[in-house]
N, C-alpha and C positions, 0 to 999 in steps of 0.2 A: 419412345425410341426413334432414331433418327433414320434407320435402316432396318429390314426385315428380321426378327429374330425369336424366339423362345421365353416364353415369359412362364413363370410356375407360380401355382398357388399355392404358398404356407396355411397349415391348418394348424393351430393351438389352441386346444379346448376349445369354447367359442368365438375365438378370435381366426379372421382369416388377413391376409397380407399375401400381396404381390412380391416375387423373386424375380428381378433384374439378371441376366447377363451380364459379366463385366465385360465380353470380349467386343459389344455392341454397342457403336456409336450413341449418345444420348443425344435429345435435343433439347434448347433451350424453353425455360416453363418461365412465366412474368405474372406477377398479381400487382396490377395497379386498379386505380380510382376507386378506391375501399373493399376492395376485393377481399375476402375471407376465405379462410380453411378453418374453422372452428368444430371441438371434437371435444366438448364437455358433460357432465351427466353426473351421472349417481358411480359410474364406475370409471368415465373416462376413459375414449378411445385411441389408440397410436396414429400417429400422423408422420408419413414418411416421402418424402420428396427426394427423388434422386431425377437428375438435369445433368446435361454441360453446362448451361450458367442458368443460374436464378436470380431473379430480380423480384422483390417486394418492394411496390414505391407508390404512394400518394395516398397513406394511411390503412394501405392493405394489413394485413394480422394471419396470421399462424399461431392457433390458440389450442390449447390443451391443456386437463385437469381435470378438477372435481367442481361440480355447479355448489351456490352457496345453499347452503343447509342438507348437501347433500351428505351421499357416501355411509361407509363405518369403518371402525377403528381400524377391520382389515382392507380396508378398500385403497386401492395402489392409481395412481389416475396416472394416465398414458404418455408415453415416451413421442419426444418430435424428433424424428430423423432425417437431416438437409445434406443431402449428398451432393456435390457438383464437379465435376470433373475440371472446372476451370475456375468459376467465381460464381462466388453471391455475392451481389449488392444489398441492400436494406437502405431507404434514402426517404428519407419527410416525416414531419412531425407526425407521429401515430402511425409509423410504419412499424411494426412487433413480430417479434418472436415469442410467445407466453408461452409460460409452464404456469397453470396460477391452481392454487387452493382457494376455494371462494367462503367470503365470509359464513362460521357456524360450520364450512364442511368438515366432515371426517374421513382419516387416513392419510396417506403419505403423498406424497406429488412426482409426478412421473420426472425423467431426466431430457436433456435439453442435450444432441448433439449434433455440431457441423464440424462435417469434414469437407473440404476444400481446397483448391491449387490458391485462393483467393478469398480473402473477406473485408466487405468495404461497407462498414456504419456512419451515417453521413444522417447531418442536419433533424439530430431527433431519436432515430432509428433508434429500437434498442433492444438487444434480448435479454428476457426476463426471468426469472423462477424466485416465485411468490408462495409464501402462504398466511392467509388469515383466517385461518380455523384452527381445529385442534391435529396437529401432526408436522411431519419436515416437509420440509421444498424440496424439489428434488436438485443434483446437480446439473452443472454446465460445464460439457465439454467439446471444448474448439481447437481442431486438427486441423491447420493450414500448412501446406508446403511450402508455400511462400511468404507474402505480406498480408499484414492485416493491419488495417487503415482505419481508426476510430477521430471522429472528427466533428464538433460541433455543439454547443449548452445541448443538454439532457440526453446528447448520442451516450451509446455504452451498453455493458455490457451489468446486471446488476442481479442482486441474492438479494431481499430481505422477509422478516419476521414480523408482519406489522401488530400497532399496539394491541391488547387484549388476547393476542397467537400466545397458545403454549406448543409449540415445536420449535426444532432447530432449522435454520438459515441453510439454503445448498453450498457447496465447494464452489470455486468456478476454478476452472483449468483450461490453462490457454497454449497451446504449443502450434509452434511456427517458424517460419523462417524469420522472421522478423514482427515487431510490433509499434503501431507508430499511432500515438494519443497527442490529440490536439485540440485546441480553441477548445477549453472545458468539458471536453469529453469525459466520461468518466469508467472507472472498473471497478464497481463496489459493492461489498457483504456487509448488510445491517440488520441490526436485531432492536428491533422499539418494541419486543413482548416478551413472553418469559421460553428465555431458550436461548441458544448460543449464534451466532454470527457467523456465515463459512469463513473459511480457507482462499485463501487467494493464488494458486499458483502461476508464475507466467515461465516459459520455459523456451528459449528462442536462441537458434543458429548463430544469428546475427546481433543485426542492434537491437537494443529495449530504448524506446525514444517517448517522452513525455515534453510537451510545451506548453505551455498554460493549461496542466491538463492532471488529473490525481488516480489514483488507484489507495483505495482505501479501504478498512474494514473497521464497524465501530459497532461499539453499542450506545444505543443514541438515548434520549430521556424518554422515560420510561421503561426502557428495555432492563430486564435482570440474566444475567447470563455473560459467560467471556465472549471478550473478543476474536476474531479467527487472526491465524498470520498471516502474511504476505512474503511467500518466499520468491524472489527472483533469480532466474540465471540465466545468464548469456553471455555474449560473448564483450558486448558491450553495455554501458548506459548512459544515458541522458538525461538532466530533470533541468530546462531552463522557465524562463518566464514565469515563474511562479508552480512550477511543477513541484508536485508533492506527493510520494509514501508515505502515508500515516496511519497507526491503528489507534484509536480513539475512544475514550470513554467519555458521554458528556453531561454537561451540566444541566440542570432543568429548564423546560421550556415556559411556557406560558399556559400551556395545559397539561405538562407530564411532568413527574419529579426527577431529578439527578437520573443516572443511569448508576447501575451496581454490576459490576462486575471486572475481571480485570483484562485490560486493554492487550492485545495482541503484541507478538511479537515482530519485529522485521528483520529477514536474514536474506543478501544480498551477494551474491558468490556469480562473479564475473572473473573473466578470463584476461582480459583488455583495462581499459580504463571504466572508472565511473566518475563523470565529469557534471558537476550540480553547479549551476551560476543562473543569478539575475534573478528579477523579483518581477511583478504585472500586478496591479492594483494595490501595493501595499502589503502583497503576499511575497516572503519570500519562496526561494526553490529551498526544496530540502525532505530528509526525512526524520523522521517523528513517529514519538509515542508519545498519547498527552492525554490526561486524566484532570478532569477538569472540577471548577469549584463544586463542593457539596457531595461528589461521586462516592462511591464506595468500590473500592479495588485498585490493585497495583498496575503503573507503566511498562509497559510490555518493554524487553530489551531489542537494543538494534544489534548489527551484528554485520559487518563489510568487507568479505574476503575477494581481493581485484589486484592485479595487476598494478595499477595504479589510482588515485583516489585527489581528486582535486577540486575544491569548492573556494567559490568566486563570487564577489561583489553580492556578498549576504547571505549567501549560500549556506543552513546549519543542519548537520545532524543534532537531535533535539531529544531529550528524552526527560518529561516532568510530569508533576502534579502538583495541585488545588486541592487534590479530595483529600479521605483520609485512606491512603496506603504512599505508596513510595514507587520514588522513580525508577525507572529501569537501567542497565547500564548501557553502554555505550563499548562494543567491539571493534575495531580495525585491524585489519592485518593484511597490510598492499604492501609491494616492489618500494613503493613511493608515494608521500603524504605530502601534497601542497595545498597550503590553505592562503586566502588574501585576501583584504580589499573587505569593506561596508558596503553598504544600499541604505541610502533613508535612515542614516545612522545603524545600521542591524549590520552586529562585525560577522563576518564569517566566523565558523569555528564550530566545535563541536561542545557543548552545553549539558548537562545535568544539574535537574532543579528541583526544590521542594518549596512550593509556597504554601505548604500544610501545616497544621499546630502540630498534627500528627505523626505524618510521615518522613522520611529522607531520602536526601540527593542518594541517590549510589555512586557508581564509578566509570572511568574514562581508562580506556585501557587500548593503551595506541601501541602496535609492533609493525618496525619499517626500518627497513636499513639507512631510510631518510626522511629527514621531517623537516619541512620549513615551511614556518609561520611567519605570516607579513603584514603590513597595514592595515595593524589595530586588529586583526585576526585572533584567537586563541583557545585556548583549551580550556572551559569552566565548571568544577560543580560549586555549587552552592543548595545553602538550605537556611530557610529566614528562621527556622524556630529549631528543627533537630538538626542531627549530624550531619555535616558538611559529607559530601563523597573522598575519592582516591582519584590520585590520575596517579598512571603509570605507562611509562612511555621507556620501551626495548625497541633502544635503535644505534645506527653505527656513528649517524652524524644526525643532530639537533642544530637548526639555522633559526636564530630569533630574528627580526627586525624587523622595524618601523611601527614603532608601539606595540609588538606584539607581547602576549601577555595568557601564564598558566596560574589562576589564581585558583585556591579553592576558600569559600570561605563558609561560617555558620553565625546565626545567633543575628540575620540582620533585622529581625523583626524584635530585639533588644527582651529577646526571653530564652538567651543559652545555645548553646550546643557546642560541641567541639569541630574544629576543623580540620580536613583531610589531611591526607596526607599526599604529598609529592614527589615520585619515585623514579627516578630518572637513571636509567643504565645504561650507560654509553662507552665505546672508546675512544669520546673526543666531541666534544661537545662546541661547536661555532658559531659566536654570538657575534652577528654583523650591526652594529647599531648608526642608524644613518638620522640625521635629522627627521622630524614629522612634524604637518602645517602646526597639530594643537600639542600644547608641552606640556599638557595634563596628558597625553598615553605616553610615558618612559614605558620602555622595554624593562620587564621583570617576571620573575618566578618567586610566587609566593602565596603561603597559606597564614589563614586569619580569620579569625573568631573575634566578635564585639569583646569578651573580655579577657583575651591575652590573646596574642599571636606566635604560632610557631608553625615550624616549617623543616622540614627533612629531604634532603638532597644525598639521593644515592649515586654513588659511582662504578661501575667495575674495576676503571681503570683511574691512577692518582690525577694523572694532567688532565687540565683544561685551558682550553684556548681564547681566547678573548679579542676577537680584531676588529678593530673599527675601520665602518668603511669610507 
């Protein structure tokens, strides 16, 4: 404490803990040059820091949990409590926060939380909750009044179930005034053992901002168990430079098989715009669910309830599979839908895909009092072997042009299936068609199967408009 005050001792069972004053100044607490607080064992001790500001930096650690081969099946390993009336920092490679289960332990894993005016994970940092023995990770919970600043390869904040774990992966829950992920930072729940994946929440006043940077939740090869979701809310969002939402089921590696289980879902509820553009290394922005060759289980659905929704120079929401199950569908329901423009040939647009012998595209299901599709942008399902999906799009006005394009189609792996259908309810539908550089994208709406093609066009209303611009 920073000034004179009253401090009491908690007794629980044989557990004792310090009781803080809130009415008394804190001062600030720093752990650098490998500095540790390490609190692991057969039962796992609680670990609780309260400060005005805390800094961990230059590989220091804040550790808690179960030692390996320790514990039993009731054995709960200890909670980290970071209190700070202003900020924590965390900043260098091997600066940590752990909650860990240690290889062969038994029992549960205690929970991970910070509360804060401030949280800034920089070059590495990262808080963790782990388990590799038999039982769950415990969760992550982060209470900032303000901003929280993730920034930099391997910064982040992360859940996973590693290989040979039978428990489940913790929650992480984020809430804040604001959240800002950058240069490959990451926010992720994975499961590579047998067990499920957490829950992703992020819940923020302000912006939700991602730059070259992902929040994801998968089950990775080896891993058997679902995916968890990733719900967002705020008030705004961001995904440029290759920024990506994605729940993920994958393919096998080089020493695990395929991954089994079904991929998460994404549900996206902003008040403001949700604005996705631009690509960095190859990768576009965008969100996604994707179940990959050999997997077993189905593509988690997306889901984007905003104000407004607009994806730019390759920007997709994405929803497919490789394995054998099926893809997920694809929701929106904004003010207003603008989609436009490629990156590296990859059109904007929203996507639904089957490249399974097995499974099938689902559906695209777009409601906006406006929608307009631009330059080679559009709205896709396909499926190479089963049934093509649905697109269905409730809106007052529909804007086509410059090669833009609602196809759905099946059968391209030339072994059948039927193609979607195309449901368009409008009172007035405004096809602007302007030149484009390549004359293989004409502007069209149409569905198609290798061995016949048909297509259904609903209307509310008889007239449609047609102006060329």
């Amino acid at each position: 404490m920073a000034q004179a005050g009253t401090v009491a001792l908690g007794v629980n069972g044989d557990s004792f803990s310090l009781i803080f004053p809130d009415n008394v100044a804190r001062t600030s607490v720093s752990l650098t040059n490998q500095a540790g607080v390490i609190v692991t064992g057969a039962g796992g001790g609680n670990i609780a820091v309260n400060a005005r500001n805390l800094e961990i930096l230059g590989g220091s650690l804040i550790t808690a949990g179960i030692g390996e081969g320790l514990g039993t099946p009731e054995t709960i390993g200890g909670d980290i409590t970071l209190n700070a009336t202003e900020s924590i920092k965390v900043a260098g490679t091997g600066s940590n926060v752990r909650n860990l289960m240690g290889l062969g332990s038994l029992g549960n894993g205690g929970n991970i939380t910070i509360d804060s005016g401030s949280l800034s994970l920089q070059n590495g940092a990262q808080v963790t909750a782990s388990t590799s023995g038999l039982g769950n990770a415990g969760n992550v919970n982060v209470n900032v009044t303000g901003a929280i600043d993730i920034a930099g390869r391997n910064s982040g904040i992360l859940s996973s179930v590693s290989t040979g774990t039978v428990g489940n992966g913790s929650n992480i829950s984020i809430n804040s005034g604001s959240l800002s992920l950058r240069d490959r930072a990451q926010v992720t729940a994975s499961t590579s053992g047998l067990g499920n994946a957490g829950n992703v929440t992020v819940q923020a006043i302000d912006a939700v901002t991602l730059a070259d940077a992902d929040i994801l939740s998968t089950v990775s090869a080896g891993g058997v168990g679902k995916g968890g979701n990733i719900d967002i809310l705020a008030a705004t969002l961001s995904l440029i430079d290759g920024a990506q939402l994605a729940t993920i089921t994958r393919e096998a590696s080089d020493t695990q098989p395929a991954g089994r289980g079904d991929a998460g879902n994404v549900n996206v509820n902003v008040t403001g715009i949700v604005n996705i553009s631009g690509e960095k290394n190859g990768i576009q922005s965008g969100i996604g669910s994707f179940v990959g060759t050999g997997t077993v289980g189905n593509g988690g659905n997306i889901t984007i309830n905003s104000g407004s929704l607009s994806l730019s120079d390759g920007a997709q929401l994405s929803a497919s599979t490789s394995g054998l199950g099926n893809a997920g569908t694809i929701k929106v329901n904004a003010a207003q839908v603008n989609i436009s423009g490629k990156s590296s040939n990859i059109n904007s647009g929203l996507f639904v895909n089957s490249q399974s012998t097995t499974g099938t595209a689902r559906d695209i299901i777009v409601t906006s009092p406006r929608v307009t599709l631009d330059n080679s942008s559009g709205l896709n399902a396909e499926s190479s072997s089963g049934n093509g999906g649905n697109i269905s799009l409730q809106t007052d006005l529909l804007l086509l042009r410059g090669g833009a394009q609602i196809p759905t189609s099946a059968g391209t792996a030339q072994v059948g299936g039927d193609g979607g259908n195309i449901s368009i309810n409008t009172s007035g539908i405004l096809i602007a068609v302007k030149p484009v550089p390549e004359p293989t994208l004409p502007l069209s709406v149409f569905a198609l199967t290798v061995f016949y093609a048909a297509w259904r066009l609903k209307r509310k209303q008889e007239q449609t408009h047609e102006l060329k611009a």
